[in-house]
C-alpha positions as CSV (number, residue, x, y, z in Angstrom):
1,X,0.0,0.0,0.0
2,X,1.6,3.2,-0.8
3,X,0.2,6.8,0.7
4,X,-1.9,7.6,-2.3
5,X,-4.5,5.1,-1.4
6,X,-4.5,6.3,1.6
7,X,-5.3,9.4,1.2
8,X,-7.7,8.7,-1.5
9,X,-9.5,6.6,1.1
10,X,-8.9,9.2,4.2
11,X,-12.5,8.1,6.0
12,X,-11.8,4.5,5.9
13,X,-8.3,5.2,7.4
14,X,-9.1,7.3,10.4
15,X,-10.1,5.2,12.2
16,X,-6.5,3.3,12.1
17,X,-4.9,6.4,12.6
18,X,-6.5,7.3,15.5
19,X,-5.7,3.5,17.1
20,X,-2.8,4.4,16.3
21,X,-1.5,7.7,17.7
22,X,-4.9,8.3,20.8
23,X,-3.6,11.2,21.0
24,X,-4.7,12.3,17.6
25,X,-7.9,14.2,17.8
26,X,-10.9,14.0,15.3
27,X,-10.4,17.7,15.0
28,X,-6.5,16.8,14.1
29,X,-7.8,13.9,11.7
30,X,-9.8,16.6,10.1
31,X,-6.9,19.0,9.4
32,X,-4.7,16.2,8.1
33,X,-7.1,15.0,5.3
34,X,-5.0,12.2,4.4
35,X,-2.0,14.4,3.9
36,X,1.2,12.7,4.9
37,X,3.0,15.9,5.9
38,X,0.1,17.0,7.9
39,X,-0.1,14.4,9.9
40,X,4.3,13.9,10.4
41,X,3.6,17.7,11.8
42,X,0.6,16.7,14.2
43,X,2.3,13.6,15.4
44,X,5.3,16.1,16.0
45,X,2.9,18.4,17.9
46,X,1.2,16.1,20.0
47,X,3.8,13.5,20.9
48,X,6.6,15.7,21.0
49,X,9.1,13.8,18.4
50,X,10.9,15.0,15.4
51,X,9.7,15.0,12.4
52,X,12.0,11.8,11.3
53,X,10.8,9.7,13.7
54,X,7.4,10.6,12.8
55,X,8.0,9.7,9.7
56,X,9.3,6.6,10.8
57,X,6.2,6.0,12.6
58,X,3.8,6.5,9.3
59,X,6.2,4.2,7.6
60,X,5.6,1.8,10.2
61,X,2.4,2.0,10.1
62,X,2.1,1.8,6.4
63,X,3.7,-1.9,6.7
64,X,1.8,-2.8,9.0
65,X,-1.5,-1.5,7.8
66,X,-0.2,-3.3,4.4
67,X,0.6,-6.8,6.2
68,X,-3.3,-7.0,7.8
């Protein structure tokens, strides 16, 4: 799965996300639209990591998300 079809199918992911990172609101979810820099930037803001291990963590979570 590559980020593409994720954002083309932003509802159906939400959810994910938000199991994901709880610290994620719906009002964050919302702002990120299925953009990959948006949500590197709130996973920045709300866990307080860099932005290259929260692009690490999408990564991750792509695999993952890939392997289910």
């Amino acid at each position: 799965m590559n980020w593409d079809q994720v954002e083309g199918n932003w509802k159906q992911f939400k959810g994910n996300v938000q199991q994901q990172w709880g610290k994620l609101s719906d009002d964050d979810l919302d702002v990120v639209e299925g953009r990959r820099t948006e949500l590197a930037g709130k996973l920045q803001e709300r866990y307080g990591i860099a932005r290259e291990e929260a692009e690490r963590e999408i990564d991750q979570w792509l695999k993952q998300s890939q392997s289910n």
